[in-house]
N, C-alpha and C positions, 0 to 999 in steps of 0.2 A: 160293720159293713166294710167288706172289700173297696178300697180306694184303687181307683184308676191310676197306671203310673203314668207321670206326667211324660207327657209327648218331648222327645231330646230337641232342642233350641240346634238351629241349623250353625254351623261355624263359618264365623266371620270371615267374609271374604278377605283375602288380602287384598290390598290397593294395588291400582296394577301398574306395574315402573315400564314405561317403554323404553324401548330398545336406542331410541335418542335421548333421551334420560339417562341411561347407565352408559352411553357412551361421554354426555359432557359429566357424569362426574368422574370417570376413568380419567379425562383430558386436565380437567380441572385439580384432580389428585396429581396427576403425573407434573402441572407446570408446577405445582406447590414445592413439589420434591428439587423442581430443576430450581426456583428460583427462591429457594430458600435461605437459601446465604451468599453471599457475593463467591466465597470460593468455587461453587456449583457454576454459580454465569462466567465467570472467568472461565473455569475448562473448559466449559459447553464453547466459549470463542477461540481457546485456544484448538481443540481438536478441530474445528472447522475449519482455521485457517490452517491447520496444515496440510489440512487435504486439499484445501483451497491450493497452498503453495505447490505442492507436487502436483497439481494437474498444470498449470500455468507453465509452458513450455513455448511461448509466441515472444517474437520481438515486440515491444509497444512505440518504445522511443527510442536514441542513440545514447541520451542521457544516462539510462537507465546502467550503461554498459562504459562508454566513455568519457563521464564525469564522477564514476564512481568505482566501480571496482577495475577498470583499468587504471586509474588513479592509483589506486592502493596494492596493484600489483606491481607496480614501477619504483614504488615507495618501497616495498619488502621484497622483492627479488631483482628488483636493478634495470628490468628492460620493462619497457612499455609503452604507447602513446599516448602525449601530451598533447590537448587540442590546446589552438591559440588562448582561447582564455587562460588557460595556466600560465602560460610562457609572458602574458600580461600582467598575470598575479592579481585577478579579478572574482578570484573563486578563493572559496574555501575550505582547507583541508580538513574543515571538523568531520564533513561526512564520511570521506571514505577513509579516514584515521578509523574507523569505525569496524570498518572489513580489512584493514589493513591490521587491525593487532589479531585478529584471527586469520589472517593470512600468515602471519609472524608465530603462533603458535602453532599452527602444524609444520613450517620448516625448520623451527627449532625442536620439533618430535620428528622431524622426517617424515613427515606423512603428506607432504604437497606434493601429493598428485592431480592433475586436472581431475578425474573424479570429486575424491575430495573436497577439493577447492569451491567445488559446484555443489556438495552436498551440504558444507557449514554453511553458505549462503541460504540456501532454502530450509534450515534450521533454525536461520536467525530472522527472514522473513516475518516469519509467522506470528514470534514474540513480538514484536512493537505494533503488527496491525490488531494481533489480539486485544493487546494494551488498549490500541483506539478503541475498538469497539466496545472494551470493559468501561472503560470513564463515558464514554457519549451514553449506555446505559444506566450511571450511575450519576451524570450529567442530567438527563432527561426524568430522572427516579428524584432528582432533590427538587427540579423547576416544577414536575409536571405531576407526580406520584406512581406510583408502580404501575398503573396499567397503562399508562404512555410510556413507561419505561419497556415495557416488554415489546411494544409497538416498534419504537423506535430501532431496538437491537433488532429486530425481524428483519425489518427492510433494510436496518444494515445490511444485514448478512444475505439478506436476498437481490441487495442491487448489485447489476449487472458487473456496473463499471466501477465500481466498490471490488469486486472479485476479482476485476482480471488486474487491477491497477493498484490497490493498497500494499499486494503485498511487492510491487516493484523496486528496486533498491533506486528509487528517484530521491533527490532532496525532497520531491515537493509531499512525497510519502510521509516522511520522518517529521515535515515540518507541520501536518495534519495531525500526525500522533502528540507533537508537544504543545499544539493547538488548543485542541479539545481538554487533552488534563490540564493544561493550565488555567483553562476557563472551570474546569472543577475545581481548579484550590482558590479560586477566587472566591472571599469569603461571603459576599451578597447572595451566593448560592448556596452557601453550607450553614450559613446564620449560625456561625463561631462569635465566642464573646470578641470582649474589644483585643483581649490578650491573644487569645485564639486566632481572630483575625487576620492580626498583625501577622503571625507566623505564616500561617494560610498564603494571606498574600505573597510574601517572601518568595514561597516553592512557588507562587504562579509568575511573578515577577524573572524567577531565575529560569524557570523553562520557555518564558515567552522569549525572555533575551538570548535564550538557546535556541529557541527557532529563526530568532531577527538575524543573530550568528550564520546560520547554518545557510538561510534561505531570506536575503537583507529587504526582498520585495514583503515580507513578513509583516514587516513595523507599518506597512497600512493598514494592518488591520490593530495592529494593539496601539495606533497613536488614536484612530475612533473610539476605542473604548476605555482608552486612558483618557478622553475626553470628557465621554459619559458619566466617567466614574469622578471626573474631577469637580463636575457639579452638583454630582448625587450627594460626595463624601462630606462627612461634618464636619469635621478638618479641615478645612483644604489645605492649610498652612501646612501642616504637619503630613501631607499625604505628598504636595510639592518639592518639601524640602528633606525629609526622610526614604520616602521612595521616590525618587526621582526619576523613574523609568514610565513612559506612557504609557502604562497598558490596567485596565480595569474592566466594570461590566456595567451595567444597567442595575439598575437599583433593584434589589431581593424582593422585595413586598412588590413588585409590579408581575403579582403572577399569575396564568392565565394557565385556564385546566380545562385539557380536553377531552371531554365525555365521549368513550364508546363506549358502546353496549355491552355488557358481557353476554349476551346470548345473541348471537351474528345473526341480522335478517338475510334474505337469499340476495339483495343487490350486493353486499357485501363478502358475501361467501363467492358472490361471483367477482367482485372487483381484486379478491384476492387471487385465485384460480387466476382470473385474466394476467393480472402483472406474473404469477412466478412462471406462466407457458409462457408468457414472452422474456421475461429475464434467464431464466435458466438456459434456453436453448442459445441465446446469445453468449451469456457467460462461459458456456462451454466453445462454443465457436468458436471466441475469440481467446479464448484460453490456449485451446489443443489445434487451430485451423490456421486462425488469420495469423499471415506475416510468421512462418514459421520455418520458412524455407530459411533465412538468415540464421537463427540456429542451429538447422541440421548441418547446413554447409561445413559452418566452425569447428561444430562438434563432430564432422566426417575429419577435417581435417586433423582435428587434435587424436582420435583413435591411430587418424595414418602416421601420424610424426611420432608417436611411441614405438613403432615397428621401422623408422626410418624410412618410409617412405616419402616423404614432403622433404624436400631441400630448400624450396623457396617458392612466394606465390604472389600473387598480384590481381586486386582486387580491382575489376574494370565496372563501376558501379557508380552510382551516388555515395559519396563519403561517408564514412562512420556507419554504415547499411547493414554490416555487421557487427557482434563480439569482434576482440581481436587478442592479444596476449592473454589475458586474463582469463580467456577461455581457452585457449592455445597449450598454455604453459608452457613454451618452446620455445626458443631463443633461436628462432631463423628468419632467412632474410624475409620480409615479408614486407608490401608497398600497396599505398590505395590513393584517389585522386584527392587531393590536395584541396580546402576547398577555404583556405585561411582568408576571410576579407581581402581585398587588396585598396592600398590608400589610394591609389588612383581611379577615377570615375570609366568606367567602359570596359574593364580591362575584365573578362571571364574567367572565374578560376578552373581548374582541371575538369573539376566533376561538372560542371558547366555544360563547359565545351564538348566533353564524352556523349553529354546526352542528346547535346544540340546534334551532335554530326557523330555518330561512335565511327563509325567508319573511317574517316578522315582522321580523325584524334587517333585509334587505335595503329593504322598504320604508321602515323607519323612519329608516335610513342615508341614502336616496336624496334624504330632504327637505334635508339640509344638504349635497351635493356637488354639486359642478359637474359636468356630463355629461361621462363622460371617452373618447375616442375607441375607447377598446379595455380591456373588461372581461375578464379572465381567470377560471375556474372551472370544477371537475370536472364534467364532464354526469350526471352524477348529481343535481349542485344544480342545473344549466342545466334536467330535465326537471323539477323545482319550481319554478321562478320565470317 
């Protein structure tokens, strides 16, 4: 008897992967690849900060300009201004010794041109704020474990004032960069043996006392945690009397682990969205907008004094408002208000007095100087005078 062929068995559905499925595991492939070894997150911070740096074209502070690479330009080309601190000897050359040997290597290749001079600066930016942002993720990767470490790199790199300001040539920049790694070589965070330790501590010990150097208001924060560390340590004898510099951490085993989610609910999908619309459009603002006009000015001038046009200029402002030689690269006459403390109580100094009355100060100025080719000043005093 003829058998029936049997009826074909319908084929198994496949499971059906949604379109937000195979996007977190694209997301989740892709961070694996970025944050697979520490070389990966280091270039991932170093290409950021450089673009970071080349967008950052705004004045932030005077500091930035005349306790540092004006500093270091006076030091290796001979002209520059010295604010009274220097002339007090209350500062410290370690910083701009810094921009000053690569101020020194391009005039011993001949290549100091103002250009130049402004391009190794934003080439060297970029290295030390990268540097912070690699150890504060690798800071955060030994206290917390890698998924607060990736957190934490984020909102580095996404906060505002982080952007416009790390990569500034401030002490108080450099003194954050040797901040952070020296709290990584602190051994309570890397849980090295006793031998290990000791070394550990060493490089944290001699970067901290390079920041106390660099920036002296420093040593309040490494005499509180030299403190900490001096009641944590099992030593103390040996921690007092062999390392004898205050500075330590909080005891390693006091660790506290913060759970997020790895699948983002919507408040949080929105709480991110909210911070980068308002961090980004700042960070650029104040990057490429705010206070930028004191750069162009400088940088108008330094193009005009390569063609000879600028003989001499005078800057009717609040003090230090601009760059000055260092951005210049010019050796002419060039004068701004004066703004040195004075030891007697009452007594206003230039920039003072310009603002208080420009008019009055301006003419009265005007009798004892020589006409000088290009007067600089905010049009705000230009529509007074």
């Amino acid at each position: 008897m003829r058998q029936r062929p049997k009826a074909s068995q319908p084929a198994r559905a496949k499971p059906d992967v949604s379109h937000e499925e195979e996007e977190e595991k694209r997301t989740k492939s892709m961070e694996s690849r970025l944050f697979s070894s520490p070389k990966n997150v280091f270039a991932l911070c170093l290409v950021f900060r450089i673009v970071n740096s080349l967008l950052v074209e705004t004045y932030f502070n005077p500091d930035e300009h005349w306790q540092a690479l004006e500093v270091a330009h006076r030091l290796v080309f001979g002209y520059g201004q010295l604010t009274w601190e220097w002339n007090k000897g209350i500062r410290s050359y370690l910083h701009p010794m810094i921009f000053a040997l690569l101020y020194k290597v391009l005039a011993l290749l001949g290549l100091d041109t103002p250009w130049l001079l402004n391009v190794i600066i934003y080439m060297l930016r970029p290295i030390f704020s990268s540097v912070c942002d690699f150890y504060l993720y690798k800071l955060s990767y030994v206290i917390f474990g890698s998924h607060v470490a990736k957190w934490a790199l984020f909102w580095q790199l996404g906060n505002w004032f982080m952007f416009f300001c790390l990569n500034c040539t401030l002490s108080n920049s450099l003194e954050t960069v040797l901040t952070v790694v020296a709290l990584y070589y602190w051994p309570c965070f890397t849980g090295s043996s006793h031998k290990g330790s000791s070394n550990s501590r060493k490089w944290a010990l001699a970067l901290a006392a390079l920041a106390c150097a660099i920036r002296p208001t420093s040593a309040i924060i490494w005499i509180y945690v030299g403190l900490l560390e001096l009641f944590v340590a099992h030593d103390r004898l040996r921690f007092v009397i062999l390392e004898v510099v205050p500075v330590g951490a909080p005891d390693g085993k006091r660790r506290r682990f913060l759970n997020i989610p790895a699948k983002w609910p919507s408040k949080l999908q929105f709480a991110i969205l909210f911070l980068l619309a308002t961090n980004i459009p700042m960070a650029l603002y104040m990057s490429l907008v705010h206070q930028r006009g004191t750069e162009d000015a400088i940088n108008y001038l330094s193009n005009e004094a390569r063609y000879g046009k600028v003989k001499s200029a005078i800057f009717l402002m609040p003090c230090h408002a601009t760059p000055y030689y260092s951005t210049l690269h010019c050796n002419l006459p060039m004068r701004f208000l004066d703004c040195t403390p004075s030891e007697e109580r009452g007594i206003q100094d230039e920039s003072d007095q310009f603002m208080n009355n420009p008019i009055d100060f301006a003419s009265e100025y005007a009798r004892n100087w020589s006409l000088p080719s290009h007067v600089v000043l905010f049009d705000s005093e230009e529509r007074l005078l």
